[in-house]
C-alpha positions in Angstrom: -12.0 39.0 159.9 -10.6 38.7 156.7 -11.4 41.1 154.2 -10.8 40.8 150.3 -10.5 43.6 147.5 -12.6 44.3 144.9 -12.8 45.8 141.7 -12.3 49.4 142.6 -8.9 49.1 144.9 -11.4 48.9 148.4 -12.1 46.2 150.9 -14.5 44.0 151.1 -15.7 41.8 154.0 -18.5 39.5 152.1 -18.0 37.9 148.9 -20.2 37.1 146.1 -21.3 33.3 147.1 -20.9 33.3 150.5 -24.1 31.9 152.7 -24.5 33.8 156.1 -27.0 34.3 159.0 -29.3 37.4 158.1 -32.7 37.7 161.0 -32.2 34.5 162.1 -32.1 33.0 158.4 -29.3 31.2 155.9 -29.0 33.7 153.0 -26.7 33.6 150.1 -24.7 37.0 149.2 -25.9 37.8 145.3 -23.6 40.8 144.3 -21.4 42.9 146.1 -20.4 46.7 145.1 -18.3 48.9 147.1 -20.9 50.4 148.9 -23.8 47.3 149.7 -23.5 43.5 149.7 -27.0 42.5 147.9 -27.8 39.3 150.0 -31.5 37.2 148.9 -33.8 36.3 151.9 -35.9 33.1 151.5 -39.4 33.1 151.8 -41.6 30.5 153.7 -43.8 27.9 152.0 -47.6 28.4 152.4 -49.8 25.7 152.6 -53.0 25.3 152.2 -55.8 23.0 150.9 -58.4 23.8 148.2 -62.0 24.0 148.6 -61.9 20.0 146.5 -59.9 18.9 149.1 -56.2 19.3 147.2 -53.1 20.2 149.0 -51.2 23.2 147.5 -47.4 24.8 148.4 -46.9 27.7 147.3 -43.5 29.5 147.4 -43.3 33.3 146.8 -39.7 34.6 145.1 -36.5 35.2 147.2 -36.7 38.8 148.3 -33.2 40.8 147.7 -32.0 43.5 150.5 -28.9 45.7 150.6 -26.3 45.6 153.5 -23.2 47.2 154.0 -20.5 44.8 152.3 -18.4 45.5 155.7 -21.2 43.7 157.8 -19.8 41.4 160.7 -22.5 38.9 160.1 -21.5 35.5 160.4 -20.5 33.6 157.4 -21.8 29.6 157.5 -20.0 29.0 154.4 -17.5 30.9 151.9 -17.1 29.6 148.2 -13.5 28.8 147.3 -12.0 31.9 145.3 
C-alpha cells in the first residue's frame, strides 16, 4: 500500500479526501493526525408520513469516528494530491 507523509515527518496510509469502505458503508476521510484518521459515517433517511397524511424524510447529521490513519481499509477513491 502506499503510504504518504505528513506534517510531523511520519507515515500515513489514508489521506484527507479519500472515500473508503467503513461497516459495509462509503465514508469520506475528514482529517488525519498522526495518530487517527477522522472518517464521517452517513446516516440513513427516515421516512415516515404525518398524522394529515404528508410524507416526511428526515436525515440525521453524518456521525464522525476515529481510526487508526494506518488502517488497511479499502480506498474506492483517492483525491489527486
Amino acid at each position: 500500500m502506499k503510504t504518504r507523509w505528513n506534517f510531523n515527518g511520519q507515515m500515513t496510509r489514508l489521506r484527507e479526501g479519500d472515500l473508503v469502505m467503513f461497516d459495509n458503508r462509503e465514508c469520506k476521510v475528514t482529517r488525519v493526525t498522526p495518530t487517527a484518521a477522522y472518517i464521517s459515517l452517513p446516516r440513513q433517511v427516515h421516512e415516515f408520513e404525518t398524522r394529515f397524511g404528508e410524507q416526511v424524510k428526515f436525515v440525521a447529521p453524518a456521525k464522525t469516528t476515529a481510526i487508526s490513519a494506518n488502517s488497511e481499509i479499502p480506498i474506492l477513491n483517492r483525491r489527486a494530491a
